[in-house]
N, C-alpha and C positions, 0 to 999 in steps of 0.2 A: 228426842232420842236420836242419838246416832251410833251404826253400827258400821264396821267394815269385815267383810271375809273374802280372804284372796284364794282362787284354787286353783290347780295345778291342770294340766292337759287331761290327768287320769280322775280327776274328780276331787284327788285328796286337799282337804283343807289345810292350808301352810299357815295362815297368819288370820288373827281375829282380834279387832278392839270392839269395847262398846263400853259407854260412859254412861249408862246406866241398868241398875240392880233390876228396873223393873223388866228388860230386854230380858235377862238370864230369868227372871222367874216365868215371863209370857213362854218362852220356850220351850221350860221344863211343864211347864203345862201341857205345852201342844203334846211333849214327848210323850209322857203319859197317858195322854188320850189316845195313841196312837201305840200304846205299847210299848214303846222304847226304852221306856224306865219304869222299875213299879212304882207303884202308886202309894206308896212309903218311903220315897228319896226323899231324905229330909234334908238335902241341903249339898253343899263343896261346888264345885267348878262345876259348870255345864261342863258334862265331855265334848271334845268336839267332832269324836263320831258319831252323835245324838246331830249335831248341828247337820254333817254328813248325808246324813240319811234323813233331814229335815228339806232339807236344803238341794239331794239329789235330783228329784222331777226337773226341776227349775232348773238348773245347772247344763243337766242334759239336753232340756227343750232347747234352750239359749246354744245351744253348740251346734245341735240339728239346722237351725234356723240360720246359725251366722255359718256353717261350711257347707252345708246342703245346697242351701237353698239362696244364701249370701244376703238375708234381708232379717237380722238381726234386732231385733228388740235393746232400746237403748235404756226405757225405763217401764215403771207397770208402779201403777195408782192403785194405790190399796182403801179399806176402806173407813183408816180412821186417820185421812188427810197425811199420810203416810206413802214414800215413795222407795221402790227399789228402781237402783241405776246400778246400768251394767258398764262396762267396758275392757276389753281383750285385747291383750297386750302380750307379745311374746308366748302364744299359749298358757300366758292366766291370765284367767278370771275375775275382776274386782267386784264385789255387789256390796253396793253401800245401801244403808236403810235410814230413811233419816227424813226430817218431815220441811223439806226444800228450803230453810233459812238461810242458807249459802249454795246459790245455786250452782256454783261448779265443784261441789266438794269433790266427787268420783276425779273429775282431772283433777283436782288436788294432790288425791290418794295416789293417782298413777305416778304424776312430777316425781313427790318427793321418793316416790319407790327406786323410779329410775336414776334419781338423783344420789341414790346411795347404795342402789345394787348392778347399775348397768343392766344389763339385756336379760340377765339372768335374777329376778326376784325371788326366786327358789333358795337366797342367800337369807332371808328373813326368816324359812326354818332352818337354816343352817348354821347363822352366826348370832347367837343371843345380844350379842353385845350390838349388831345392825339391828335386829328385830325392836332393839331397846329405846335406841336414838327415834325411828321409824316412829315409835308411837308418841315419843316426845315431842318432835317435831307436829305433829300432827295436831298433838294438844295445843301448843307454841301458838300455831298458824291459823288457829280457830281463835283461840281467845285475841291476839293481836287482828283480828280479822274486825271485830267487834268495836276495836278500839282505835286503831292506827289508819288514817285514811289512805297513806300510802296503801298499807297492804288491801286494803277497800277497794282499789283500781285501778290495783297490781301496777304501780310506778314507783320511783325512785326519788324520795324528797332529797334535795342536794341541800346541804347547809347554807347559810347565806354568812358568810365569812367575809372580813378584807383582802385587799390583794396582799398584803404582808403578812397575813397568817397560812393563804394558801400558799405563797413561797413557798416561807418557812418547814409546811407540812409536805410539799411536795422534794424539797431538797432533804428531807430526812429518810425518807421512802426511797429516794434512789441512792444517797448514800450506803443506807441498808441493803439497799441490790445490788449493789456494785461490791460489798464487802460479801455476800454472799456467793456472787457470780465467779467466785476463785475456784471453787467446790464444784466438780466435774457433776452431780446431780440436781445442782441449784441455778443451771444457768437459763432453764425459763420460769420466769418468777412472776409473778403480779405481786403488788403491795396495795393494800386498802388501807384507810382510815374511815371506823366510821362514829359517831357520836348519838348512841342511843339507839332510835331509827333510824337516823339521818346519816346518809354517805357522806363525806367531808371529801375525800381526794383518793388519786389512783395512781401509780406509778409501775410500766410494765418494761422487762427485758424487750429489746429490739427485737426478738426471735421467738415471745412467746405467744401462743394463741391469744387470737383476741376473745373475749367472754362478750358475753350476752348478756342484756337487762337481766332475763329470768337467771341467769349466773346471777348475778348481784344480788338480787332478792334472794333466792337460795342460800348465802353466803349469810345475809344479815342475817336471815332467820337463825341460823347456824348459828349467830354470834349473842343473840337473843337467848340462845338454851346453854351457852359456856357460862361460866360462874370462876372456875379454876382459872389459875395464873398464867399458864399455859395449857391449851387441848392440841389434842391433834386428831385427823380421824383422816380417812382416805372417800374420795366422793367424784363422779364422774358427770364431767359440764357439758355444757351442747356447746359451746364456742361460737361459731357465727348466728346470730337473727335471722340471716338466707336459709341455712341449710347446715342445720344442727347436728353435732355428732355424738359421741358416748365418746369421750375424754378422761382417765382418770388423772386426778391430781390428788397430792398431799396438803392436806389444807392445817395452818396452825393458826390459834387464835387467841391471841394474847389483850389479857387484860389491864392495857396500861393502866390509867386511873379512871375514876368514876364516870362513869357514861363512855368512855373514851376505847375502843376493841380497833387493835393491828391485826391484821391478817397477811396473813402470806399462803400465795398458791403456786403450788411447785409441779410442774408438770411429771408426771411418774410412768415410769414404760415405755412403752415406743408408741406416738400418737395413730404413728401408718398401721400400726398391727392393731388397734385399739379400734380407731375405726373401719377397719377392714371384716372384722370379727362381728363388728357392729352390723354391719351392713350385709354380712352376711345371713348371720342368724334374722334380718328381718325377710331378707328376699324370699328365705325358708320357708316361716311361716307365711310369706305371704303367696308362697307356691301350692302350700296345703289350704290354703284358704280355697285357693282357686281348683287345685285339682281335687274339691268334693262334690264340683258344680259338674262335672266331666265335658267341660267346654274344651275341644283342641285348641284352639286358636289361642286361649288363653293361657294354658298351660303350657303354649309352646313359647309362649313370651315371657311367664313368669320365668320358664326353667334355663332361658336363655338370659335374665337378669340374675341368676342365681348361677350362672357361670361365670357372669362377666366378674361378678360380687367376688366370688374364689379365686379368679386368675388375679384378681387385687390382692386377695389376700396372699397366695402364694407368693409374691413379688414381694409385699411387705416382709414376709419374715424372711426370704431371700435376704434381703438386704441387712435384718434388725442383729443388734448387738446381743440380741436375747438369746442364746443358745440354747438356753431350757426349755424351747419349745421344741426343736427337733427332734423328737420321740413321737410326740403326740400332733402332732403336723404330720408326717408317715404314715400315721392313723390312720388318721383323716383325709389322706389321701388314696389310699387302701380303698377306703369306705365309700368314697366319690367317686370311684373309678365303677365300682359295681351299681350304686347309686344312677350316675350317669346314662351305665349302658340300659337300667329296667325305663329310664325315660324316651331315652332314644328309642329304645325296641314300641314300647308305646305310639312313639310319634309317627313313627311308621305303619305299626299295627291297630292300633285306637282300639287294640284288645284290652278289655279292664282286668285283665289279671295281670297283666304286666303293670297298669297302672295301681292295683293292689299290692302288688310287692314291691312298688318305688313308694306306697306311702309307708310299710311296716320297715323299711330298709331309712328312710329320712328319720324316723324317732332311734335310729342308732347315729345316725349320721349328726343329728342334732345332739346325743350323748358326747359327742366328740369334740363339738363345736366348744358345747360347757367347756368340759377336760381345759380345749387349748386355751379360754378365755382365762379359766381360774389360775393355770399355769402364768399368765401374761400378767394378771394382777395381784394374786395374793402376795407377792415376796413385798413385802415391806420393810426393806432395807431401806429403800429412798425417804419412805415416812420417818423412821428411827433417824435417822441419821442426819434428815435434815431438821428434824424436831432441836437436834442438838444444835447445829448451825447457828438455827432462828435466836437461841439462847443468846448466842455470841451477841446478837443485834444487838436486840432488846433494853440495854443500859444506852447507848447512842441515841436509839430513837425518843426513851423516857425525859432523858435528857433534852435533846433539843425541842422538846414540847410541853416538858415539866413549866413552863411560866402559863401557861394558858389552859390547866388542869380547870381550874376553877371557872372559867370562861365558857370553857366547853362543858363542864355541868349543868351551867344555866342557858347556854342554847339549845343541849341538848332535849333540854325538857320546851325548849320556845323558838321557833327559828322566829316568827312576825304575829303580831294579831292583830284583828280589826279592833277587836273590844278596848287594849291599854295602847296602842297607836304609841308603840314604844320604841320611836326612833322618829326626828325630824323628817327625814326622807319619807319613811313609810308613810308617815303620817300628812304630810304634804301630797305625795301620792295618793292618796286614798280619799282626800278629801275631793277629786275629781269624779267620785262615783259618790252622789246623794243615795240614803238607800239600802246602800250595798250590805246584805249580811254577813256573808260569804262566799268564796268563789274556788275551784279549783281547775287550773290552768296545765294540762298535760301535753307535752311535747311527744308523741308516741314513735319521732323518730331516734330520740335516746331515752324512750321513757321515762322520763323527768318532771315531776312534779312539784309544780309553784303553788303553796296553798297556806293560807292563814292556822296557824296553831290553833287547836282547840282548848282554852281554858277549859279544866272538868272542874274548878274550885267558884266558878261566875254563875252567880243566877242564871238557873234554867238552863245549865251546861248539857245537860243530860238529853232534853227536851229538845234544842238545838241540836246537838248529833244524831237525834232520832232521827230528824226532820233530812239532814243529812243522808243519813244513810237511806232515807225514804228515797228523796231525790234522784241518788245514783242507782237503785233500784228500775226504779219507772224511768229514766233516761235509757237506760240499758236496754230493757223492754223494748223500746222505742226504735231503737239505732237496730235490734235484731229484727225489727220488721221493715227495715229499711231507712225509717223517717234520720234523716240527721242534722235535722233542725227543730225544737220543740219548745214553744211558751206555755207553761199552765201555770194555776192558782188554785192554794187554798183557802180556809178563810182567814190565815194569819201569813201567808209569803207568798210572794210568784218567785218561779223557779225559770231557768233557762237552761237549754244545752244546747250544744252546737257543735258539730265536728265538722271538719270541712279539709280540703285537699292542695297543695302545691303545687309546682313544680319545679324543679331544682334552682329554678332563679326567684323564687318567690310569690311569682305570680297564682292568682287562686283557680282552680282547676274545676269547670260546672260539673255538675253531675246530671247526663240525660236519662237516667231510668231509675227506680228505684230497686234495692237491691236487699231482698230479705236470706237473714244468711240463718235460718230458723231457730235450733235449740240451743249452740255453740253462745256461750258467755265472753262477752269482752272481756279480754286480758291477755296475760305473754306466758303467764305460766303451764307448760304444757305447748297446745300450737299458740303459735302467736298469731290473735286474732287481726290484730291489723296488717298484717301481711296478707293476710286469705282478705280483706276487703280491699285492698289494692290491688290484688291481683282480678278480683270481681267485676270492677270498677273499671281498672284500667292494665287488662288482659295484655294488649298489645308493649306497654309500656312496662320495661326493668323496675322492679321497686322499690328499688337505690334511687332510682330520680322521682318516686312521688314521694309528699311529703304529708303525714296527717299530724291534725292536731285536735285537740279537744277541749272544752270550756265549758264548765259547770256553774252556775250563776243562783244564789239565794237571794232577792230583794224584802223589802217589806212590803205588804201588798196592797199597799196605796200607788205602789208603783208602776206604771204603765208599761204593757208589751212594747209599745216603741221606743218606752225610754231602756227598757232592760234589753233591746236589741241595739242600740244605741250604744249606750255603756261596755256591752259586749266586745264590739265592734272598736275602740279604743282600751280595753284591759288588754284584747287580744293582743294589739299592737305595741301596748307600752308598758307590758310586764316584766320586759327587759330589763327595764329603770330598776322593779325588785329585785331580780336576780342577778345583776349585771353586767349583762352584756345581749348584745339586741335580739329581737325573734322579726320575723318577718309580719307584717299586715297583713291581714285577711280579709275580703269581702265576703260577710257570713252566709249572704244568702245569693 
C-alpha cells in the first residue's frame, strides 16, 4: 500500500494518490465508526473531507511539534508493519503511508513536487493538468525504481558508444543550438540525447545554467512518461550540485526514433527574479518556523536573512525585462514595510504581541510573494513559442542520426553484460575478475554509473536482480551507520561495497572517525547525500576538491573476502577501459 496526502499551512488537503482500493475501503470504515459517514455509504470517492477530519489530530500534533517546540516527528510505525513519513516543505505537509519498500519515497514525493511546482505546491490544486503529470511521474519512478538500477542508485548510466558516434551526436546537438540561438528567447539552451534509460550526450549555450545530476534524472523520467512526437511542459531545476535553486525552464521532448528522446531546455523568465523569489519565500518559512520557539536571538537572525533575501529580490526586478511584475512588487513592498516595522518593534520590545501580529501580517505577506511568483511564471509565451522553434530543428537532427536508429534500439535495451560477453574488449576485460557476477561502479562526482545490463530473458534473471537490489539495500544500511567498507555472504554470493574518498589529484583520502548520518537515504534526488558526507567527513575542505566514489561487487560464494577485496581494488581502477577514458585508483581500505 502506498498513499500520498499533501496539506496546506491551514490543514486543507490539496493532493491525494493511493494505489490501492483497499486504502479507500480501510478509511471509509474508520469514517464510519467515527461518524463521519453513515453507515450505508455504499460506495464513489472517499471525500476528502472525511480524509480531513481523519487525518486532522495528526496534522495538527505534527505542526505543534515541528513550530512549537521545533523537534518534529519524521515518521510513526503503525501496527500492521506500516509507516507514516512526514516532511514540511514551504508550509505543506506531505504524509506518505506506505510499508517502507522504497525507503525514501516521502523525498521522492517532495523532488518531483518541487520539480514541477517551484516553491508553491498549492499549483497541484490549482492546475489539473500539473496535478496530472505529478501522479504519473510518481507512478513512472516507482515502477522503473523496481526495474532500472540506474534509478535504484539514483546515477546516470552513460551509454557506452564510439568516439564517431558521439561526434556525430554531439555536432547535431550544437548545430540545433546554434540554429536555435537566433530566436531572442532560445538563447540558453541545453540539448540532451538520451537512449531508453541511458544518457548518450549533452550539448549546452555558453551562458546557460549548468544542471545537476538530479536535473538529468528528472528530465529522463520526464522523457520515460512522453509517448507524443513532441511534448512540451514548463518544470523548474536546481542547477548547481553546490547550491540548488528553483529555475524555471521550457522543456520539449521529442521522440526521434525508437528508444532514441531529444530534449531541449530553454531557460524561461528571469533566473535573478526566479531565484530571488526562491529564496525568499524559504527564508519566510524559515523565520515562522523559528519565531514559534520565541527564541530572540533566533528570530533576530532569521528576520535579518529574510531581509537580505528581499533586498535581492528587489534588485532582481529592478533590473528584469519583466514589467509585469511592477504592480505586484508595490505590493509587496507595501506589505514588507509594515511587516518589517511589527519585527523590529519586537526586537526591541520582546513583547509577543507585536511578535503575534508579524506572524498574522507574514501569511499576507507570504499571499504576495505567491501573486509575484505566479506573475513571473505562468506567461507561457517562451514554452509556445519555442515549442515551435524546436520544430524547425527536429528534420536536421533526425537526419544526421537517422543511420544509427537501429543501433541505438539495441543498445538501448544493452549497453554490456557479464552473461553474453558481447564485445572482445568487454569480454577480455572481464575475464580479469574469476567469479565476478556483478558489479556497479558509481562515480558520485558526475553521478555516473558503470554497470553490466540486466538480462530479464536469462535464467534466473529475476532471482539475480533480487539479489541485486538485496545488496544495495543492506549496503546502504551500512554506509548510514557510517561503515563504508563491507564484505558479507550468503549461501549462494559474497557481496562487497566500498566507497571511499579523493582528493582532487587522485590521491585516496583515510577516514579517521566513523561518521553515522542516521535515517537520510543515499542518493541526489532531493538533498544530495554525498555532499552532506563530504561535508561530514571533511568540514574544513571545499567539496569541489573531494572526490567520492562507489563500488558494488556480486561474487559467487566460493569466493574469498580477499579475493573480492582484491578484484575490487583493480575494477576500481580499470573501469575506465569500459567506459573510455580513465578514473583514478583507489586504495579501498
Amino acid at each position: 500500500m502506498n498513499c500520498l496526502m499533501i496539506f496546506d499551512h491551514s490543514n486543507d488537503l490539496i493532493y491525494t494518490k493511493y494505489n490501492n482500493i483497499s486504502f479507500e475501503e480501510h478509511f471509509k470504515k474508520l469514517a464510519i465508526s467515527q461518524g463521519l459517514l453513515p453507515k450505508d455509504d455504499g460506495g464513489g470517492v472517499l471525500d476528502k473531507n472525511v480524509l480531513i477530519q481523519i487525518f486532522s489530530p495528526i496534522v495538527s500534533s505534527h505542526q505543534i511539534m515541528h513550530y512549537q517546540f521545533g523537534n518534529s516527528y519524521t515518521s510513526i510505525t503503525l501496527n500492521n508493519d506500516l509507516k507514516l513519513h512526514f516532511y514540511e516543505f514551504m508550509g505543506f505537509l506531505f504524509i506518505s503511508i506506505d510499508d517502507d519498500m522504497i525507503e525514501n519515497l516521502i523525498d521522492i514525493y517532495v523532488t518531483l513536487a518541487k520539480y514541477l511546482c517551484g516553491p508553491d505546491i498549492y499549483q497541484l490544486q490549482l492546475n489539473q493538468t500539473c496535478a496530472v503529470l505529478y501522479t504519473q511521474l510518481i507512478d513512472k519512478w516507482m515502477s522503473l525504481h523496481n526495474t532500472e538500477q540506474s534509478v535504484l542508485v539514483e546515477a546516470i548510466e552513460q551509454l557506452i558508444v564510439n568516439n564517431d558516434i558521439t561526434s556525430t551526436c554531439l555536432q547535431s546537438l550544437k548545430d540545433s543550438i546554434t540554429k536555435l540561438a537566433v530566436h531572442e528567447n532560445c538563447s540558453k539552451v541545453h540539448a540532451l540525447l538520451f537512449v531508453d534509460m541511458k544518457f548518450l550526450s549533452l550539448y549546452s549555450s555558453s551562458n546557460a545554467k549548468q544542471l545537476s545530476s538530479s536535473d538529468i534524472l528528472f528530465i529522463l523520467l520526464l522523457t520515460q512518461n512522453s509517448s507524443d512526437k513532441l511534448q512540451s511542459f514548463k518544470v523548474f531545476l536546481s542547477g548547481s550540485e553546490i547550491d540548488n535553486k528553483c529555475l524555471p525552464h521550457s522543456v520539449h521532448i521529442v521522440r526521434l526514433f525508437e528508444k532514441l528522446s531529444l530534449v531541449y531546455l530553454i531557460e524561461d523568465g528571469d533566473p535573478l527574479v526566479s531565484v530571488a523569489l526562491y529564496e525568499t519565500s524559504l527564508h519566510l518559512h524559515k523565520l515562522r518556523f523559528i519565531q514559534a520557539q520565541r527564541e530572540k536571538e533566533s528570530i533576530q537572525l532569521g528576520f535579518e536573512n529574510l531581509e537580505i533575501a528581499l533586498r535581492r529580490l528587489n534588485d532582481a526586478i529592478k533590473k528584469t525585462k519583466m514589467k509585469s511584475l511592477s504592480n505586484d512588487h508595490k505590493k509587496l513592498l507595501v506589505k514588507w514595510d509594515v511587516l518589517k516595522g511589527k519585527y523590529k518593534d519586537y526586537l526591541k520590545s520582546t513583547n509577543d504581541e507585536d511578535l503575534l501580529r508579524a506572524e498574522t501580517l507574514s501569511m499576507g505577506f507570504l499571499d504576495n510573494l505567491k501573486e509575484l511568483y505566479s506573475v513571473s511564471v505562468t506567461d507561457n509565451s517562451v514554452l509556445n513559442s519555442s515549442a515551435a522553434q524546436v520544430e524547425t530543428v527536429i528534420p536536421n537532427v533526425s537526419a544526421a542520426l537517422g543511420d544509427f536508429g537501429e543501433y541505438f534500439k539495441v543498445r538501448g535495451m544493452k549497453n554490456f553484460s557479464l552473461g553474453s560477453r558481447d564485445s572482445l574488449t568487454v569480454n577480455k576485460y572481464l575475464e580479469e575478475f574469476p567469479g565476478l557476477v556483478h558489479f556497479l561502479y558509481i562515480d558520485r562526482n558526475t553521478n555516473r554509473v558503470t554497470t553490466p545490463s540486466l538480462d530479464m530473458d536469462a535464467e534466473k534473471a529475476e532471482f539475480i536482480r533480487e539479489r541485486i537490489w538485496s545488496m544495495v539495500s543492506l549496503a546502504r544500511s551500512h554506509l548510514q551507520q557510517g561503515h563504508t567498507a563491507v564484505i558479507w555472504k550468503d549461501k549462494i554470493f559474497t557481496y562487497g561495497y566500498f566507497l571511499w574518498f579523493e582528493d582532487s589529484g587522485g590521491e585516496g583520502l583515510k577516514l579517521t572517525t566513523t561518521k553515522s548520518t542516521g535515517n537520510k537515504t543515499p542518493g541526489i534526488l532531493g538533498e544530495n547525500y554525498y555532499m552532506k558526507l563530504k561535508a561530514a567527513h571533511f568540514p574544513k575542505v571545499s567539496p569541489v576538491k573531494i572526490r567520492v566514489y562507489e563500488l558494488y561487487v556480486m561474487h559467487l560464494g566460493l569466493v574469498t573476502p580477499s579475493a573480492v577485496l582484491e578484484q575490487a581494488r583493480v575494477l576500481s581502477s580499470t573501469v575506465w577501459e569500459l567506459k573510455g577514458f580513465p578514473t583514478h585508483a583507489i586504495d579501498l581500505l
